[in-house]
C-alpha positions in Angstrom: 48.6 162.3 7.6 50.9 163.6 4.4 49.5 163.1 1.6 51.9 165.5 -0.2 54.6 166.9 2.2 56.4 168.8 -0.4 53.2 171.5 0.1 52.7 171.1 3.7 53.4 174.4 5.7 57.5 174.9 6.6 58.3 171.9 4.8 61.3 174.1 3.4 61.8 175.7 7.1 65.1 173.4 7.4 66.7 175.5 4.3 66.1 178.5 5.9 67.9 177.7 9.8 63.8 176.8 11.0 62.7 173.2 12.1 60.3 171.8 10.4 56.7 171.9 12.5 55.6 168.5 13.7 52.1 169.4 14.6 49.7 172.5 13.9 46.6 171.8 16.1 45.1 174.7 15.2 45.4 174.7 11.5 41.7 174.4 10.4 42.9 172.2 7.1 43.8 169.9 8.8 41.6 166.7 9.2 41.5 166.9 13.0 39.9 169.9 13.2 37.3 169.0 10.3 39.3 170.1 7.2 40.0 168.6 3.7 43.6 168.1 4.0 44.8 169.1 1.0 46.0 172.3 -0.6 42.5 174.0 -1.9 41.7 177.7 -3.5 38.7 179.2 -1.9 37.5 182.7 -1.9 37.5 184.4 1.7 34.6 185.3 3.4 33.0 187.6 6.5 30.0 188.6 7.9 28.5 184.9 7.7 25.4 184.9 8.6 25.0 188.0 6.7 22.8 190.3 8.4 22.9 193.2 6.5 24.9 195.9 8.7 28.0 196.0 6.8 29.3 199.6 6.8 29.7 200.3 2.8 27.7 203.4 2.0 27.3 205.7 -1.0 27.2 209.4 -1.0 26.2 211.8 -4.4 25.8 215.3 -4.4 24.9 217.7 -7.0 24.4 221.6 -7.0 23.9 223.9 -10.0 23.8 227.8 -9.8 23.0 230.4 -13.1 23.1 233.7 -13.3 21.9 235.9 -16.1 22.4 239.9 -17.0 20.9 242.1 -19.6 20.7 245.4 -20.2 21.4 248.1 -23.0 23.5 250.9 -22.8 24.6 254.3 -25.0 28.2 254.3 -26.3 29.3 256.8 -28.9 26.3 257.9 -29.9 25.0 254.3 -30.5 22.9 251.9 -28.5 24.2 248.6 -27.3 22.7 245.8 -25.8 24.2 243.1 -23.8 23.0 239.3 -22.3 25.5 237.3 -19.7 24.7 234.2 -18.5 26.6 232.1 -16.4 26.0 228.3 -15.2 28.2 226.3 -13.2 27.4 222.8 -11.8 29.2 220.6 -9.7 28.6 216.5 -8.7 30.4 214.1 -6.8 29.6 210.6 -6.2 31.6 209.0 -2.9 31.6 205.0 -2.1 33.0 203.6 0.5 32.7 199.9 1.1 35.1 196.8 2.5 37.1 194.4 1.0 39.8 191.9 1.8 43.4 192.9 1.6 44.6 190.1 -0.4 48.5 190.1 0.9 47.0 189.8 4.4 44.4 187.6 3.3 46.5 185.0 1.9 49.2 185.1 5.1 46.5 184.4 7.3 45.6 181.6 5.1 49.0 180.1 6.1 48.8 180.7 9.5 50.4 183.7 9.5 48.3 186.5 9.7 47.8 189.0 12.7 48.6 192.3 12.9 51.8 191.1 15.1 52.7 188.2 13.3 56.0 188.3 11.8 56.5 184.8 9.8 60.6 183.6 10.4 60.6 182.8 6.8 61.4 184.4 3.7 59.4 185.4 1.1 61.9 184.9 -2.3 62.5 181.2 -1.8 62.3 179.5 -5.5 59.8 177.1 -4.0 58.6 176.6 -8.1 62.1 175.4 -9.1 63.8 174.0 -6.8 64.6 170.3 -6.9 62.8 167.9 -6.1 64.5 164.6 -4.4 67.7 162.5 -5.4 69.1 166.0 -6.7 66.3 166.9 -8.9 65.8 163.3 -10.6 62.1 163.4 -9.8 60.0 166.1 -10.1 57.8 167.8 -7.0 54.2 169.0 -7.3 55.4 172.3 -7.7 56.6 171.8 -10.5 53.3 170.7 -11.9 51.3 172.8 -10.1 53.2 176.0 -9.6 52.2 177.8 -12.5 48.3 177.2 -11.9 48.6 178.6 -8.2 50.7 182.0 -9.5 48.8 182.1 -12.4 48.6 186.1 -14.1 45.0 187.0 -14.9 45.1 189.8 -16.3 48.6 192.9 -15.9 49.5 193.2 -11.9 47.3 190.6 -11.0 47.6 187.0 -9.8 45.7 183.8 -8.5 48.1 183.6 -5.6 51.4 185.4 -4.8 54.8 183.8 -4.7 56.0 185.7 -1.8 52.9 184.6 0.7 53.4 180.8 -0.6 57.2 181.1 0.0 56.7 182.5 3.8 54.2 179.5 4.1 56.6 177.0 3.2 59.2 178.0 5.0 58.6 179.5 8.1 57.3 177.4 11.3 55.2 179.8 13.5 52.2 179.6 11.8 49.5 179.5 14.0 51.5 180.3 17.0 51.7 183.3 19.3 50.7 186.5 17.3 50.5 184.4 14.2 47.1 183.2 13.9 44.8 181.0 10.7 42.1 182.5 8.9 39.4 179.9 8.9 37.1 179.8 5.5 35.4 176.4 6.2 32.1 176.3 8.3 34.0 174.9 11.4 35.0 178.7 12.2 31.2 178.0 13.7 31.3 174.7 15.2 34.8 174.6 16.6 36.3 176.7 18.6 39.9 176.2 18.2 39.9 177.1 14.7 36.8 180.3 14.7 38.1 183.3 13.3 39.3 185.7 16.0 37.5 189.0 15.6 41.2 191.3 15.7 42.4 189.1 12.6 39.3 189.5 10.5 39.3 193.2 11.2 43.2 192.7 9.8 42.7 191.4 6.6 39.5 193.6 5.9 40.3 197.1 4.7 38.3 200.1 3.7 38.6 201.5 0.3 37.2 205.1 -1.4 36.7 205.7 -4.5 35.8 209.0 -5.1 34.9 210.9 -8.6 33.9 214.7 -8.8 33.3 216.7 -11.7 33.3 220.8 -11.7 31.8 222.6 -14.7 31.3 226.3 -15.7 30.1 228.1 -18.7 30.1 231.7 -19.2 28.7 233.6 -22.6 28.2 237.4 -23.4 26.1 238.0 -26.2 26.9 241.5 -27.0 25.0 243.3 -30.6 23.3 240.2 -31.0 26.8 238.6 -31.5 27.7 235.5 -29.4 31.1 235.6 -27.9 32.6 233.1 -25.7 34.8 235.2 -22.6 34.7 232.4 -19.3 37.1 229.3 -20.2 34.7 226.1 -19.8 36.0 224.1 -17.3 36.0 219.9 -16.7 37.6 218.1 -14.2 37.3 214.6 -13.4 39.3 213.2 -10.3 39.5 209.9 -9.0 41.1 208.4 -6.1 41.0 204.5 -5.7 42.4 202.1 -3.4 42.7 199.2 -5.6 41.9 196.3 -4.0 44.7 194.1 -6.1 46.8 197.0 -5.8 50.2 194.6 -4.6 50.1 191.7 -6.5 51.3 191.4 -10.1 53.6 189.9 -12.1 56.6 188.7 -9.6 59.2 191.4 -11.1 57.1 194.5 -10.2 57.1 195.4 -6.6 54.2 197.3 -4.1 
């Protein structure tokens, strides 16, 4: 069933030196196997049922040492009196937690994801612009559509990326070999040619830190009840992040 071939996977395959495919019997869109059929967003998902073992975690840790020193003393002829005090504190908050790598995620989508899959496609095909049939005289639903799928958000980050629809479009092993479909619909469950192999999900899922710490120390001599300041106060806040849109953008900036 077609209902609009211009967005069905390696429709563009001929372009590119690839046959178009015929028949995906695995794709888990498709109506055979209990799918809508037609080209839909939905968010991805794991650990359905959720039973409450997934392996984010969160560490903190704090410490805080002071010291303090007074005495008096004679110095030429004269008595002096002295009070140190020193503090220094430390925290550090660690999270670690797993998401879905969203370049994978969306390959796997088309049938193309797998830690072996290479798609025979390309991923810089115009697929928004090119013509559409009698040399452009009518439009495709690209063109109408393009812009919503590739939509920008907000800077670095959009809906969907041009490259993964590109490789969908035009190559023609999805589903096949190493190449396998990420299934989102409840038939991952009651179907077994389309459930979710274990090895792909552990593809597209990555682990991300983020890490923040923060070192702080104070030191203060109070010499002939005069406060002086000697120990440099110190602040450092470092952060290390794994963003989870960290490769998808605007279409000129690269990974």
């Amino acid at each position: 069933m077609r209902l609009v071939p211009l967005s069905e996977l390696g429709y563009y395959a001929p372009l590119f030196g690839n046959a178009r495919p015929t028949d995906i019997t695995n794709n888990p869109n498709s109506l055979a196997n209990g799918g809508p059929n037609i080209t839909t967003i939905i968010n991805p998902r794991d650990g359905i049922p959720r039973t409450g073992d997934r392996s984010n975690y969160t560490n903190s840790e704090s410490s805080i040492v002071q010291l303090g020193l007074r005495g008096d003393f004679d110095y030429v002829d004269r008595p002096w009196n002295y009070d140190v005090s020193l503090s220094w504190s430390s925290s550090s908050n660690e999270q670690t937690y797993q998401t879905f790598h969203r370049t994978r995620t969306e390959l796997a989508a088309l049938g193309l994801g797998g830690p072996n899959c290479t798609p025979n496609g390309v991923s810089d095909f115009d697929w928004q612009n090119h013509p559409g049939p009698l040399g452009g005289a009518f439009p495709t639903a690209w063109n109408y559509y393009g812009d919503g799928y590739t939509q920008t958000f907000f800077p670095n980050y959009v809906l969907t990326t041009p490259e993964s629809i590109s490789l969908g479009l035009t190559s023609n092993n999805q589903g096949q070999g190493d190449c396998m479909f990420y299934n989102p619909y409840l038939t991952q469950f009651t179907n077994p040619n389309v459930a979710n192999d274990p090895e792909l999900m552990a593809w597209i899922n990555e682990t991300v830190l983020e890490q923040i710490s923060a070192i702080r120390s104070l030191c203060l001599m109070r010499l002939l009840e005069e406060s002086y300041s000697i120990c440099e106060a110190v602040l450092q806040r470092l952060r290390s992040e794994l963003s989870i849109a960290k490769d998808k953008r605007i279409p000129e900036l690269l990974q």
